[in-house]
Each structure stands twice: as structure tokens, then as C-alpha cells.
N, C-alpha and C positions, 0 to 999 in steps of 0.2 A: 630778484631780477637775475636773469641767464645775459651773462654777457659773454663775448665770441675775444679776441684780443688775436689780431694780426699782426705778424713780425718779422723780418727776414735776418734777424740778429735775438739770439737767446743762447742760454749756457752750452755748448762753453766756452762759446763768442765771449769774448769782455769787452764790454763798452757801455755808455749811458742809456742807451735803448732796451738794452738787458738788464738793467739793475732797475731801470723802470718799471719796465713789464712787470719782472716776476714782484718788484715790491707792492704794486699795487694790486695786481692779484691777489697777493696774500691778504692783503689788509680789506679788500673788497668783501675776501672768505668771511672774513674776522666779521665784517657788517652783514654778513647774513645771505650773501649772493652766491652765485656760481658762478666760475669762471673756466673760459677753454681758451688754451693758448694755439693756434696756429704758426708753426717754425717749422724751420728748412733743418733736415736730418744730418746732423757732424758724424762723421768718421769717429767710433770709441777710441781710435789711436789720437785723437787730439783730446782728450781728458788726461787731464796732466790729477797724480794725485797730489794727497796732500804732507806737509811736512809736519805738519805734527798727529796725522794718522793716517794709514792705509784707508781706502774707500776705494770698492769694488763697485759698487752701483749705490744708487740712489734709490731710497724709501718714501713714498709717498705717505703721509700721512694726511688727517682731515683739513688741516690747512692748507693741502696742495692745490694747486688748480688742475685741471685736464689737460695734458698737454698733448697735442698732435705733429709727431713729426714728418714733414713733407719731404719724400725722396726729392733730393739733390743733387745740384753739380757744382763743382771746383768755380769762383766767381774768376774769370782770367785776370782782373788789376789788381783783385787782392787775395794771396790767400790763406788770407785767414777766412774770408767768407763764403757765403755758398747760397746760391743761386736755385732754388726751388724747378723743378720741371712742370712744363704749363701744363704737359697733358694729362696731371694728373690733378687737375680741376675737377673730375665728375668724383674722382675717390677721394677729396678732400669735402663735394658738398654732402656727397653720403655720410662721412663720420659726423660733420654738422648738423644734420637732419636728425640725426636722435638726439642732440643736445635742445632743440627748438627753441635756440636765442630769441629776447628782445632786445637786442643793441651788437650793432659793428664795431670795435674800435681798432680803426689802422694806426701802425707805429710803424709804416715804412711807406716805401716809395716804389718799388720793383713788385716781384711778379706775385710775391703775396698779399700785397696790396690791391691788386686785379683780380684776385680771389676773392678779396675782403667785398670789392664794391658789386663784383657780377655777384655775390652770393646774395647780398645789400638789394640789389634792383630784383631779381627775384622773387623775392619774397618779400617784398616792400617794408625793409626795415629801413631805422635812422644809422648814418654813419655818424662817429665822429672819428676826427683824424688829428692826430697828435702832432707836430712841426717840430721836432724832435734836431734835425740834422740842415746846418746852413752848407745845401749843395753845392754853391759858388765858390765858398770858400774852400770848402774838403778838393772838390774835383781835380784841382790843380795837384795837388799831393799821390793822387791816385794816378794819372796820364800827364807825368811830367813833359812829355815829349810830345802832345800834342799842343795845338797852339791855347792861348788861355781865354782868351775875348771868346773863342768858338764854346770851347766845355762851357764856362759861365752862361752861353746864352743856352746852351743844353739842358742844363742843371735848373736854371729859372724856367724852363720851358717844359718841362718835370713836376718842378714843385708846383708850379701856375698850376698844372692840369689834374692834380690832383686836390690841391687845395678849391679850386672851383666846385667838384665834384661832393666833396663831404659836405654835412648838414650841418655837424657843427667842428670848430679849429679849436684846438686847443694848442696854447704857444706857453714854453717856461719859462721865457725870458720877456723884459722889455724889449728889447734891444730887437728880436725874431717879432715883433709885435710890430716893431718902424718898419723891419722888411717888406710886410706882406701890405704897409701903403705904399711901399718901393713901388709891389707886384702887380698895384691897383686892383687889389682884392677889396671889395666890398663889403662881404659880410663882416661881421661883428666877430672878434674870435676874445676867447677866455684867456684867462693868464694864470695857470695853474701847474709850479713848479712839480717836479717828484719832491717827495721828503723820505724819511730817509725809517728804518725800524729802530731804535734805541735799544732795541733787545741785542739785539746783535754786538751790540758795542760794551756794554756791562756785564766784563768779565770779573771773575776770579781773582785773586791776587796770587793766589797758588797754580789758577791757569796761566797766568799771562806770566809768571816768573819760569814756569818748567817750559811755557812756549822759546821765551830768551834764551833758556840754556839749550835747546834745540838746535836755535838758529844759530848759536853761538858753534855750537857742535859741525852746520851744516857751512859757516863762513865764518873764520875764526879771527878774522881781522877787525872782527865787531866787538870784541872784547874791549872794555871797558872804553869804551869809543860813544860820542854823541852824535845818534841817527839822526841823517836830516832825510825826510823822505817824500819820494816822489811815487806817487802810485796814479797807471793809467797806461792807455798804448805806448809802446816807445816806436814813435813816427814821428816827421818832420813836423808834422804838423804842429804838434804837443809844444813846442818851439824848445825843442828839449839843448837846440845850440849854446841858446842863450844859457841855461843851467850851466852846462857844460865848459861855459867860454869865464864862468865868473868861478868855477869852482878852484883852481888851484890859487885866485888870491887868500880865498877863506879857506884854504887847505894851509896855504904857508903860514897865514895867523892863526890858526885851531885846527893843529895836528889833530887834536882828538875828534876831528869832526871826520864823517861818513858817509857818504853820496848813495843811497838803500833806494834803490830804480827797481819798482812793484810792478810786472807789468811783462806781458809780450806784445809783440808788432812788426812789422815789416820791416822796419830799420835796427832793428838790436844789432846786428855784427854793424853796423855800419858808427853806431855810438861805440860800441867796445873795441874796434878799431882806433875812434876817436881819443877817447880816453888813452889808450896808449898813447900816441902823437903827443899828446898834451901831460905825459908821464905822472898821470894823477890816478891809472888803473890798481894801485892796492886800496885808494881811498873810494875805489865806486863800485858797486855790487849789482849786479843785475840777477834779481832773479828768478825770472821768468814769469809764465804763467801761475797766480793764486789763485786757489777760490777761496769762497767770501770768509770763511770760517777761518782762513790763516790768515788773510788780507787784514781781518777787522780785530786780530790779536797784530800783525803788523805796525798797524797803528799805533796800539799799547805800549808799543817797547821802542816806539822812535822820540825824538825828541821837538822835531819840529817840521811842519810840513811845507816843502818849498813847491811853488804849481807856479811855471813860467806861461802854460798855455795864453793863446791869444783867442780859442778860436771854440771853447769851450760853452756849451751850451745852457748847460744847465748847472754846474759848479757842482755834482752830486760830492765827487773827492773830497771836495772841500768840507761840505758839510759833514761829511764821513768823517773827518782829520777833528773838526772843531767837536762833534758827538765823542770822540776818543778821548779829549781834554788835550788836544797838545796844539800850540799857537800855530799860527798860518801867518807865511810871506809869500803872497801872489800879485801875481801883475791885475790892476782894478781893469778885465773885459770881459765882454759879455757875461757868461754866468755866475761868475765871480764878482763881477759889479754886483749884481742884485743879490746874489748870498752876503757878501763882509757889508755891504752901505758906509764902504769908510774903514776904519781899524778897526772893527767889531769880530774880535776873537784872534786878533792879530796884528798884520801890518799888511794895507792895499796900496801896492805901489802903482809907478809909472814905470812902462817900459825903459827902464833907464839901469844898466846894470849895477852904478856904483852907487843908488838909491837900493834895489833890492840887497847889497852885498848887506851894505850899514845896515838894514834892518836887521838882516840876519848875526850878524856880528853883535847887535844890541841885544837878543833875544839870547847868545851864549854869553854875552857877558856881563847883563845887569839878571840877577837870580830874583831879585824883586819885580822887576818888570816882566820876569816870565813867569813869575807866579802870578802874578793878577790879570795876565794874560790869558795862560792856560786856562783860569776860570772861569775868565768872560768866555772862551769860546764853548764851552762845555754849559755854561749857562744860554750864552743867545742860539745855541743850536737846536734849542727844544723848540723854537719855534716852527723846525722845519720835520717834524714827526710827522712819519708816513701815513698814521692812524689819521689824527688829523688832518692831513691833505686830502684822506682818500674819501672825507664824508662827504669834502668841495665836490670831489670828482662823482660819488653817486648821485651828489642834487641835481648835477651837471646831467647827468644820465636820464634821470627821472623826468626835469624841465626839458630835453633834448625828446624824449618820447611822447611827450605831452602835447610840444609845438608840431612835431613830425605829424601826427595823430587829427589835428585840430588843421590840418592844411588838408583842403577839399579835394584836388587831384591825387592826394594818396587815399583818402577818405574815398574814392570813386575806385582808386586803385583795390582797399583792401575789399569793396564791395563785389567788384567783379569774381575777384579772387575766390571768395567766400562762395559764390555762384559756380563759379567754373567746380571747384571741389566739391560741394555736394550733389553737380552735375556728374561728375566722375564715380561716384559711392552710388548712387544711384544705377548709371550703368552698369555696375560692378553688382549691385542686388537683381538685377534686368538678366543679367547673362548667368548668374547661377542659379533664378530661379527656370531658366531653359536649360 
């Protein structure tokens, strides 16, 4: 199966919708398909390398997918992203045309999205479209200074019109599952989380000990220190306050403890200002932009992963944290509810600060309880293996082509279609043979 994957957020964006993509492409490859990825063009000045190697470019090998980058522009409320140019819709369906997909899949909402479904109606394929991003709740973080009732009814008035539009929805959450009877959407939609490669995560004991003395090399206050780590944008949204507001009590009880912030975003001087006010700045490290191959040795060498977010989708971090073997204290919402079910591979709290402190305080201070911890999470995380997920996602595909196929007005569609082009080939033997 040729499938097409549309996206206005890919490397070396970081975020859930990127670690999506490219995960399930790979693992698509892995079952035997092709994949082409459709993304908006980064500036080579925002590839950040890496800290435990130089990396000039990237090597495609056979498990790559096809990637297409769409000249871009600067998105104005954030920039970290970037805004694809519409008119270059006719040279995005030509690089399409020689791949000759059977299947759309959008993983956005903007203007490659509008590519995804005119290319869709054209050629009368199936969409599906992934609900990936709860816009209500982001919008406000992005136009703090417009009013919020207005963006919210924007945002829903965005997702309504595109979620109408696709054949089939795919949602990773429960919780994005209640929305869309919020949005009195009709159709039936799947519920099919990302999971996650486990390859990625089974390192070396010789890689991940020269990775420490690295990091150790690169922020030296990590020296014989216990990581607690946070990986993901650093933006309001993340509710990174709340981390930040509880950290200097379990700084003053466990000096040896580390505040290791994985991650860029639009708020970082804004938290590192923070952290000075709160004179807890030798105990908190930001260090910017990773990619995945120092991010998923990050993991390795932390000791416990704290995730305050409210607003989080799909919990990929988490399950990344718990794949790594080291325990999880997260606030129990959305994606994270349905990743821990409970304390499964950790501690799921309530938004309540002197509820997450104590867990964390229990996890450095009882060595038996975070051993049997660590192990549940490194055991219940195999359930959320990318290979696995991705065979849901091509049954998905297959039944998705089968239903599209078997509905008579596309049936009428691909008939005409089929008519008009051997009308075309025809005329085309007509004029050469004059």
C-alpha cells in the first residue's frame, strides 16, 4: 500500500505530531508499504546538532519514508513553526503523482491539510485524518492577548471543518473521543494511540555511561546529582509553573536532586528567568533543542520523570520515560490518563502540588519502591510498541479503502474518471497519428 502522510509540524519541529509521523512511517515501511511524507521546509539554521556527535546531514536509508519539503514561511504566533505557501500546490501534486497513493493521511489542520484533501478529491481517494492537537485549549497560549471565548470558537470551528471533511478520524485519546460528541460529529472515529519504537530505547551500558560523562562534561552540576527529568516544549502551556513552583521545596529536602528541562519553546528565557527569582537556577538545566538519539539516551541517565502537563495529548513522553525503565510522576490528564491507568509504572496524581512533591520525595527515598517501580514501567510499556500499533493503523487503512471503494457515488466517481483518461490517451494517439 502507497500511502501519502500530510503534516505542517516534522523534524526539526519537536512535538507529538512529529514523533508520530515519522514513527509510524517507519514501522508502516517495516509491514511492507511506502510512505511519503508531506512537510513545510525548516531553515538548516534551526537543526541543532547533537551532543554526543557531530551530524552534518541525514542518511536515508530503506526504512526511510519519502519526505517532501514544502517551501515555507515564518508562522507569525509561533516561531518555532512554519506555514507552508499555498501556491505551491500544483508542485506539491506533481511530486505526488509519481508516487500514485492509495490513501491520504492528514496530521494537521492548516494549509497542508488543504493539500492533503484537494489532492483527496481529485483523484478520488480516502482520507483519514488523525485529531492529534485539542485547538481550544492550545489557542489561548498562542494569542494571549486576543480575547479567549473568540479563538475557542475559531479553533472549534477549524477542527468541525475538517473533521467533517475526512472519511475516516482517528483520535489517541479518550478524553479527544468526548470532544468530538462535544462537536456533534457523527461519524464513528477509531482510537488509536502512537506507540512508541523500543529500539530506540535499548542502549548500551557503555553507550549510555560515555553519553553521562558527556553530559557531565557539557553541565557539570550533574555530577553525582539525581535527574529528575522533564522532556517536551518549554511553553506555558506544558504547565511547566507548577514544576517550577514545587521545585525548591524538594531542592531543600534533596539537594542531590536536578531539575534536567529536554526541550525548546517559546517560553525558555521566560522559565530561566523564573528559576532565578525562585533562586533554584544551579539546580535546573535547560537544555535546549535534542534529537531523538540524545533525547532517548537522556532518558537513560535521569532518574525520574516528572510531566506536570494538563493538556497533553497523547502521553508519547511518558511512554518514552517508562520504555527507558525510570518511574513516572505525572498529573493523571488527558494523555497520561490513558497511558499510567492508575500508578502503572509510577505515581498518577492530582493536580495538587503537595500530592505530586510526596510522590516524588517517595520515589528518592524508599530504593525498594523505585525499584519495583522502575520495572513495572519498563514492563507495562511494551504494550505501547510502535510495531504493534502500526498493524491497528494499516487494518485501519485497508478497511478505510474497502468502505471508500464499496460507496457508489465514488464508485460512479472512479468510473467517470477511468472514462475521461482513456478519453485523454486516446486523443493523444488521434493527434500523433496526424
Amino acid at each position: 500500500m502507497k500511502i501519502v502522510m500530510f503534516t505542517d509540524a516534522y523534524w526539526p519541529r519537536v512535538n507529538g505530531v512529529t514523533v508520530s509521523v515519522e514513527s509510524f512511517s517507519r514501522a508502516l515501511i517495516r509491514l511492507g508499504n511506502e510512505v511519503m511524507i508531506i512537510c513545510p521546509f525548516y531553515p538548516e539554521s534551526s537543526v541543532v546538532g547533537r551532543i554526543s556527535a557531530d551530524r552534518t546531514g541525514l542518511v536515508q536509508d530503506t526504512q526511510d519514508p519519502q519526505i517532501i519539503r514544502v517551501p515555507s514561511m515564518p508562522f507569525v504566533i509561533s516561531k518555532e513553526d512554519r506555514i507552508a505557501k499555498f501556491h505551491k500546490w500544483f508542485w506539491v501534486s506533481k511530486q505526488i503523482e509519481h508516487f500514485k497513493p492509495d490513501i491520504i493521511h492528514i496530521n494537521t489542520e492548516f494549509v497542508i491539510a488543504e493539500f492533503g484533501f484537494q489532492y483527496a478529491w481529485l483523484h478520488t481517494l480516502p482520507t483519514v485524518y488523525t485529531y492529534h492537537t485539542l485547538w481550544e485549549d492550545y489557542a489561548v497560549n498562542y494569542i494571549p492577548w486576543a480575547p479567549a471565548f473568540l479563538l475557542r470558537l475559531i479553533a472549534r470551528g477549524i477542527s468541525r471543518n475538517i473533521l467533517k471533511r475526512a472519511h475516516t478520524i482517528i483520535v489517541p485519546t479518550v478524553q479527544i473521543q468526548e470532544v468530538l460528541k462535544k462537536y456533534r460529529i457523527k461519524k464513528h472515529s477509531y482510537l488509536l494511540p502512537t506507540g512508541v519504537d523500543p529500539q530506540l530505547f535499548n542502549r548500551d551500558a557503555r553507550e549510555i555511561a560515555s553519553f553521562r560523562e558527556l553530559l557531565i562534561q557539557k553541565y557539570p552540576q550533574l555530577a553525582h546529582k539525581r535527574i529528575l527529568l522533564f522532556a517536551g516544549r518549554i511553553a506555558k502551556e506544558k504547565n511547566l509553573d507548577f514544576l517550577l513552583a514545587i521545585a525548591p521545596a524538594i531542592i531543600a529536602k534533596h539537594p542531590e536532586a536536578v531539575f534536567l528541562l529536554a526541550g525548546n519553546g517559546p517560553d525558555l528565557y521566560y522559565y530561566q528567568e523564573e528559576c532565578e527569582r525562585l533562586g533554584i537556577e544551579a539546580h535546573c538545566i535547560f537544555t535546549g533543542y535534542l534529537d531523538r538519539e540524545d533525547l532517548a539516551l537522556t532518558y537513560r541517565v535521569s532518574d525520574i520523570f516528572v510531566f506536570p502537563s494538563l493538556t497533553e495529548t497523547q502521553g508519547l513522553v511518558t511512554i518514552e520515560a517508562m520504555f527507558s525503565g525510570i518511574p513516572v510522576v505525572a498529573i493523571g490528564a488527558m494523555g497520561t490518563l490513558m497511558v499510567m491507568q492508575g500508578d502503572k509504572g509510577g505515581f498518577m496524581v492530582k493536580n495538587d502540588p503537595q500530592e505530586f512533591t510526596q510522590r516524588v520525595f517517595d520515589l528518592l527515598e524508599y530504593p525498594a519502591l523505585y525499584e519495583r517501580k522502575a520495572a513495572e514501567a519498563k514492563r507495562y510499556a511494551q504494550e505501547w510498541s510502535i510495531d504493534t500499533v502500526a498493524v491497528k493503523l494499516q487494518t485501519l487503512y485497508q478497511d478505510t479503502l474497502r468502505s471508500f471503494r464499496q460507496d457508489p457515488r465514488v464508485r460512479r466517481s472512479i468510473k467517470v474518471s477511468a472514462y475521461l483518461k482513456r478519453l485523454k490517451q486516446q486523443r493523444k494517439i488521434t493527434d500523433t497519428s496526424h
